[in-house]
N, C-alpha and C positions, 0 to 999 in steps of 0.2 A: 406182377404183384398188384394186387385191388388198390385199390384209391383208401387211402384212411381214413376213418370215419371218428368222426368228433366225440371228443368224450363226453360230452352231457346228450348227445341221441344214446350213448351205448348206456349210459345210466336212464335215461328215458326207457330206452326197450326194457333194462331189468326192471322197473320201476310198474311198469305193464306188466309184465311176467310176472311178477306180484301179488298185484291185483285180478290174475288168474285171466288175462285175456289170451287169443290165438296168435299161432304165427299169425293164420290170415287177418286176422283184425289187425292187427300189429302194424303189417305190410299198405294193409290198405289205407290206415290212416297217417303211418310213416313216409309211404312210401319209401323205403327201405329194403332190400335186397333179400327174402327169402332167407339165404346163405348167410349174413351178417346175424338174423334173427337165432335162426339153429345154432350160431356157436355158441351166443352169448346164454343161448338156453341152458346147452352144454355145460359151458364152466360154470353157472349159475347152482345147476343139479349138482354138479362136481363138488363145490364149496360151501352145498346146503344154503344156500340164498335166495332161496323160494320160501324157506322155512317162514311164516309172517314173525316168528318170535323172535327168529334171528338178526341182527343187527343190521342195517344197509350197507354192504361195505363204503370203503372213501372211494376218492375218486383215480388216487392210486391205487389200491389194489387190483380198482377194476381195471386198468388200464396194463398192470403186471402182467395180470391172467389172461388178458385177448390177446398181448403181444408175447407171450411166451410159448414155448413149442406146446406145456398140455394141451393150450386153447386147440391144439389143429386137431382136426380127427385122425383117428386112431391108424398109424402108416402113412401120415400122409407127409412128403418133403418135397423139396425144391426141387427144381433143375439142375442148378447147378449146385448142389451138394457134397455130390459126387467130386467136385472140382475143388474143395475149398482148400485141401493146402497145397494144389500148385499156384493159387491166387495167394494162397498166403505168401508164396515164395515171390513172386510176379510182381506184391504190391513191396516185398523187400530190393525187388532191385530195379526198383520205379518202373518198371512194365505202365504203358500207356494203356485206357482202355480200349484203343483200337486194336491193341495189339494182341490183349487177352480174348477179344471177341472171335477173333483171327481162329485163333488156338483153339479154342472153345467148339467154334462152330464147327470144327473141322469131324467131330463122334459128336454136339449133340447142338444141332440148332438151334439158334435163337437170335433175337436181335440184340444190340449194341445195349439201349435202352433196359433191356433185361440183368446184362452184365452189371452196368453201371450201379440200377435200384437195390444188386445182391452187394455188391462190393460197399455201397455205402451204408449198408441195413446192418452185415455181417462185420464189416471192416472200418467202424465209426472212424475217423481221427480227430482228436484233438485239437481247438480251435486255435490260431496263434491270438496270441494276447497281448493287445497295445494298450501303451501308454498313450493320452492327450499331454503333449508337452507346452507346458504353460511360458508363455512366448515374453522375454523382458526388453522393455523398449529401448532401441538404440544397440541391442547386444548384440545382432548377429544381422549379416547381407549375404547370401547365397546366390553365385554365379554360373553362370552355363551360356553354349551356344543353341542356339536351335535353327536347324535349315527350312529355308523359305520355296528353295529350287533354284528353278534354271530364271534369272532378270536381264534384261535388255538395259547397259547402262551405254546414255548416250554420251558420257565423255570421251569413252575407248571405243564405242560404238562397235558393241559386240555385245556376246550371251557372256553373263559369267555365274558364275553357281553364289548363292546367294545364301546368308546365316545371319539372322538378328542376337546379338549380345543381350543378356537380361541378369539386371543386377535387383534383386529382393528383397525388399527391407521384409524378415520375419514376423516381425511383432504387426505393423501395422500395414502390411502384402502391397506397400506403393513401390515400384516400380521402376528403374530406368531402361529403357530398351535403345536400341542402336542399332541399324541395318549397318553390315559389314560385306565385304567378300572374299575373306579370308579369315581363319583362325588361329594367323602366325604371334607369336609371341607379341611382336609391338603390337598389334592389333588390340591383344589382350588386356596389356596392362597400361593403353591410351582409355579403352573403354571404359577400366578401372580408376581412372583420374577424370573422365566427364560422368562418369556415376557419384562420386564424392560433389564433383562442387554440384552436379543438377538438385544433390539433396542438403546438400548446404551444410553439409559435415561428415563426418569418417566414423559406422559403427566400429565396437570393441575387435568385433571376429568377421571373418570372410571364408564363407565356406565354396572352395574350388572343386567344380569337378576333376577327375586325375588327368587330366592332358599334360601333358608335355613342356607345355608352355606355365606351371604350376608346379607341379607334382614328376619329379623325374623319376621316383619310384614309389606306389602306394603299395601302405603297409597298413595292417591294424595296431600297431604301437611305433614304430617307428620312422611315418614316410620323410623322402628325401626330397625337399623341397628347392626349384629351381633358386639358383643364385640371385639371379636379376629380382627374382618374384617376392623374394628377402629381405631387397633394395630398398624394393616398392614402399614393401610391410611397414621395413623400419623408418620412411620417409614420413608415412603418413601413421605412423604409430597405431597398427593395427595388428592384430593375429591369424596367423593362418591355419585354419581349421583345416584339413583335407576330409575328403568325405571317404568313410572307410571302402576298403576294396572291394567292388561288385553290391556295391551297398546305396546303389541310386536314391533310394528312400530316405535318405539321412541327410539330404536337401531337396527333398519331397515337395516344398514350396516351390522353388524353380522350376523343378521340373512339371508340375503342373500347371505355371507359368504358361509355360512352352508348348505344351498340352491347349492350353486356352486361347493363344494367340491363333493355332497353326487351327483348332477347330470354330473359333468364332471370329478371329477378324482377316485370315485366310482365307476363306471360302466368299465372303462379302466383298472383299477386295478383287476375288479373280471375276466375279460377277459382274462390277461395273468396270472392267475392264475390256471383258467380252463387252459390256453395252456400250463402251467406244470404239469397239472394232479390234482391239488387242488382245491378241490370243497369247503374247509374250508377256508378261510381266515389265513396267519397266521401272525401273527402279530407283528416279529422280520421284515420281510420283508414289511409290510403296515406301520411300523416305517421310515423304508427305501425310501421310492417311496414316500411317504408323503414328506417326506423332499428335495426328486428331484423335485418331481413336482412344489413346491411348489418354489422354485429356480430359474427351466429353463420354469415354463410356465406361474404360478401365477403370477410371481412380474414382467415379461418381457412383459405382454400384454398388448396392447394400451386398456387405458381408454376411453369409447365410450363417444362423447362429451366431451373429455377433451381432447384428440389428445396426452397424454403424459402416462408412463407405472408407477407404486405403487415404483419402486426404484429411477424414476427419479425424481419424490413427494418429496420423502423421502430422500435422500439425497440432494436436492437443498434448499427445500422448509423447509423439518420438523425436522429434526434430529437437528437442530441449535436451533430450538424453545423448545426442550424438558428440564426437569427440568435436573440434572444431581444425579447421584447416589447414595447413601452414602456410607462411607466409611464401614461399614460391612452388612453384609445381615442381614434381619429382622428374629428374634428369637422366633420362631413359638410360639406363646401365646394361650393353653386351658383355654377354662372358664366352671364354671359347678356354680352350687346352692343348696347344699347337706345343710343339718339340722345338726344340734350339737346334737348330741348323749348325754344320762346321762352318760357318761363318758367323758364328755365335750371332745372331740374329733370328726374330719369329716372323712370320707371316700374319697381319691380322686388318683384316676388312681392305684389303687391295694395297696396305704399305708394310710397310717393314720398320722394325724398332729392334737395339741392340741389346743385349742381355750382358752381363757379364760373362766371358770365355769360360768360365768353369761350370758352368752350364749348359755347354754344348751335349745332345745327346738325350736330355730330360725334358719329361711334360712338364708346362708350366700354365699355370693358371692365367689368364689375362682379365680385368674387370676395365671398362671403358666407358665413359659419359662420353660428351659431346666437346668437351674440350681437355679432357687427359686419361690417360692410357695407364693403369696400375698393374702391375704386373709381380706375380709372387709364387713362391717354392718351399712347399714344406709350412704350409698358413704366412709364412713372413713373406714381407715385400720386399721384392729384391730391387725393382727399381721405377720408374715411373719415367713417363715423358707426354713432352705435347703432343696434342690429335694431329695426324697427319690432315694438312690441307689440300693435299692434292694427290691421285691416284699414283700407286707404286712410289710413293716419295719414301727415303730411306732417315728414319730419323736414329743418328749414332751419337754416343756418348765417348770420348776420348779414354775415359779408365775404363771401359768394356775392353777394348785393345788387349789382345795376347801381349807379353813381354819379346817374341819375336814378331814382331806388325807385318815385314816385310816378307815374313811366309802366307802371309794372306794377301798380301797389296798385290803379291806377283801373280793374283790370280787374276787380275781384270785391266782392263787399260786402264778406267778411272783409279785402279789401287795404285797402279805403276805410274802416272802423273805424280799423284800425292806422295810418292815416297821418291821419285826425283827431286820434288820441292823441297823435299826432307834433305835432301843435299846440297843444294847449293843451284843460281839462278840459272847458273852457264850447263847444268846438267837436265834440269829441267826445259830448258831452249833446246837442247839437241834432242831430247825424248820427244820435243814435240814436233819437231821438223821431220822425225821419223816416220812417227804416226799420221804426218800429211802425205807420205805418200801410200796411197789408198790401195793402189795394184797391191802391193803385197803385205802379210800380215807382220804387223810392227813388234809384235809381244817380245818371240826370241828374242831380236837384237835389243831392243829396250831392257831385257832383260840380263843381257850379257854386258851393258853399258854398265848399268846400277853393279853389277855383282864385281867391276873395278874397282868399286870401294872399297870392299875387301882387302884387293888383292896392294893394291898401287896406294893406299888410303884416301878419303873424304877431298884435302885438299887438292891432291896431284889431280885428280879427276876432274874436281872443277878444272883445274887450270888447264888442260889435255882439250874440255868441253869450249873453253873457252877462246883457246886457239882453233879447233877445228870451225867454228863458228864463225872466225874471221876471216878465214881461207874459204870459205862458206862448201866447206867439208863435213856437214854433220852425217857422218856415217859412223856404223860400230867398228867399220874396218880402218877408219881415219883417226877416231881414238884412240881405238889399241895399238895402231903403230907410231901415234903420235906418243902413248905411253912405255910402248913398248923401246923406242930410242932417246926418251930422256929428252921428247922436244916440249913440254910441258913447263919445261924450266927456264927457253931460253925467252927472251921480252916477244912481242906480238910481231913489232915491225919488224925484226930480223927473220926474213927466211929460211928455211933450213939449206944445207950445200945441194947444188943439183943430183949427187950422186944418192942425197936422201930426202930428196925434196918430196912431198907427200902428197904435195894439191896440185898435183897434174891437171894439163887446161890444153881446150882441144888447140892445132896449130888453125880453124879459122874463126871466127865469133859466132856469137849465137844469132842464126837468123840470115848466113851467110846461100844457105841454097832454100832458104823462100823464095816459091815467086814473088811475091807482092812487093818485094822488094826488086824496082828495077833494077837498081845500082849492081846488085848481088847476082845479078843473073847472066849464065855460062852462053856467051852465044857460040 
């Protein structure tokens, strides 16, 4: 396709056509293409505009008649015209122009270039049309991460992958930025609370990119906003705007932020780094220079079309408009959804806390600060307790408790101590003498102890416990036959008759064939 030629040479040439001069004269003082002169001659004769009586056309007309097909000569078309409605079909299901050139070239050659200037001549589109959004001070702060790379931090003394935080005042583009090395949830909304006070108050709205740690599900009408990030919101009395989905441009500020950091103070920073000899990044000093830069270059430079620099914004204009702060910092809130265990109990951050038993089976919500654990089913709270102080610690409530306890106690030594003690001292003395002997496991018989309550009742059993104890018989088989013949009842110091004596005892003492004992020894 030729080069286009400006509208006031093509009304110059008609203008000479006129006044009755030559192509060649034309050409020679134009300097102007032969070929350009001829058309314009053409449609000139074609629309009687040589005529001198006739009017000069505008400077539409003339420009209708060069770019409409009359102007060409007579059979003459394109290359690819032949092709226009597989391009028409190509540019409907977004075909690329590599791809139509592909096709193209394959029956009629041509370059890339060719394709491009026919698709854009023949197949105009429509420009998108933006609004300028007139920016209200203090209304809105726009958040995102942006990655720095791989930084040498000498704490851990190791590479770790690196992301500066950048929080955006809109109205007046000042700035809080924060080198991090992560983009875990506390990360987020810690950066979210040194962005407030470094600007000395809380705008109305915060607009989140969709991560995770924000936005648990973006939507165009109704996204599902993290629990804790709600917390946050309603700590510091702000709004959370989500930016709509796949809709980067709708916090267009940050992210051009992010854009300006990684292209102007990126590139400066790896520079004198090399000029000390580090080819790694490190990242006690990328903390450093972030924070001068960001001081004597960021917030001092004139704003293009605004003629004024992000502190003079900010201190005239926004800082008066921001909300103010409250009086203590927001109390980092975990949430989670663990299930009630048949031990009517959840798991959450390395302890355990009890629920109520009719619970067992169900998800249940947990919301957790740093010193209490809330816990709820169905939007209601079903129960709360203190923050575990210490790992795996089991924090239980006594009305959590099934009405049969002792179906659960029998599941663990610790349950089967506690519901010993639940009977009486002399029953919990023999559960325990059991459980010291360590060769074998104490559970059964402990278990066959307690389940004489039942059978012999509560008192008889202490008192059974009581005397094997003194006989120093705490065995399950010294029990039951101590229950089992009624010697439960007779006083402690009367033994029973030898024919049912119970506490059999060896015929030599303990300690009789040690060596170490001379006295003791067989010669």
């Amino acid at each position: 396709m030729p080069r286009r030629v400006p509208m006031l040479e093509l009304k110059d040439i008609l203008e000479r056509l006129r006044m009755g001069q030559s192509i060649k004269e034309i050409n020679r003082e134009l300097s102007r293409h032969k070929t350009v002169i001829r058309k314009v001659k053409r449609i000139a004769e074609k629309n009687n505009w040589l005529d001198p009586d006739f009017l000069v056309p505008s400077e539409k007309e003339i420009k209708d008649a060069y770019e409409s097909r009359e102007g060409t000569e007579q059979g003459e078309s394109h290359l690819l015209d032949n092709f226009k409605a597989e391009i028409k079909r190509w540019m409907g299901e977004d075909y690329s122009f590599v791809v139509m050139h592909k096709l193209i070239n394959e029956s009629a050659p041509c370059s890339e270039s060719t394709v491009r200037r026919y698709v854009h001549k023949n197949f105009p589109q429509s420009p998108t049309l933006v609004m300028v959004r007139e920016t209200i001070p203090g209304e809105v702060m726009e958040v995102d991460f942006g990655y720095l790379g791989l930084s040498w931090d000498v704490e851990t003394n190791s590479r770790r992958k690196t992301w500066f935080f950048s929080g955006r005042l809109r109205h007046s583009r000042k700035v809080y930025r924060e080198v991090v090395f992560n983009q875990k949830q506390e990360t987020f909304f810690l950066c979210h609370i040194h962005a407030f006070e470094y600007f000395g108050g809380v705008p109305r709205k915060v607009t989140p990119d969709n991560l995770k740690a924000a936005i648990i599900k973006a939507s165009f009408v109704d996204p599902l906003v993290n629990r804790a990030y709600r917390s946050l919101a309603e700590h510091y009395s702000f709004m959370i705007s989500p930016c709509v989905p796949y809709s980067p441009k709708h916090k267009g500020g940050v992210e051009n932020d992010v854009k300006y950091v990684k292209r102007n103070f990126l590139p400066l920073f790896k520079e004198h780094q090399r000029q000390r000899g580090h080819e790694m990044l490190y990242a006690d000093e990328l903390i450093q220079e972030l924070e001068k830069w960001n001081r004597e270059v960021c917030e001092v430079r004139i704003i293009q079309k605004v003629g004024r620099t992000p502190i003079e914004l900010f201190e005239q204009e926004e800082v008066a408009e921001l909300k103010p702060l409250p009086l203590n910092r927001w109390d980092p809130v975990k949430c989670k959804e663990p299930i009630v265990g048949p031990d009517w109990r959840i798991q959450f951050e390395k302890a355990f806390y009890s629920v109520p038993y009719q619970m067992v089976g169900n998800k249940v919500l947990v919301l957790a600060n740093s010193s209490i654990v809330r816990i709820f089913y169905d939007y209601e709270e079903i129960t709360n307790h203190e923050r575990a102080k210490r790992l795996w610690e089991y924090k239980r409530k006594p009305e959590h408790a099934p009405p049969h306890l002792e179906e659960y106690l029998n599941l663990s030594t610790q349950g089967l101590v506690c519901w010993a003690g639940r009977l009486g001292p002399s029953v919990l003395g023999v559960v325990k003498r059991i459980f010291e002997d360590k060769a074998v496991d104490g559970i059964p018989p402990v278990r066959g102890v307690i389940r004489f309550a039942d059978k012999y009742s509560t008192s008889r059993l202490e008192a059974a416990c009581k005397r094997a104890l003194h006989y120093e018989t705490p065995t399950y088989m010294s029990v039951k036959n101590i229950l089992k013949n009624g010697l439960d009842s007779m006083p402690l110091d009367q033994p029973a008759e030898p024919s049912g004596q119970l506490n059999f005892r060896f015929q030599r003492e303990y300690g009789y064939f040690d060596p170490s004992g001379s006295e003791n020894i067989i010669h």
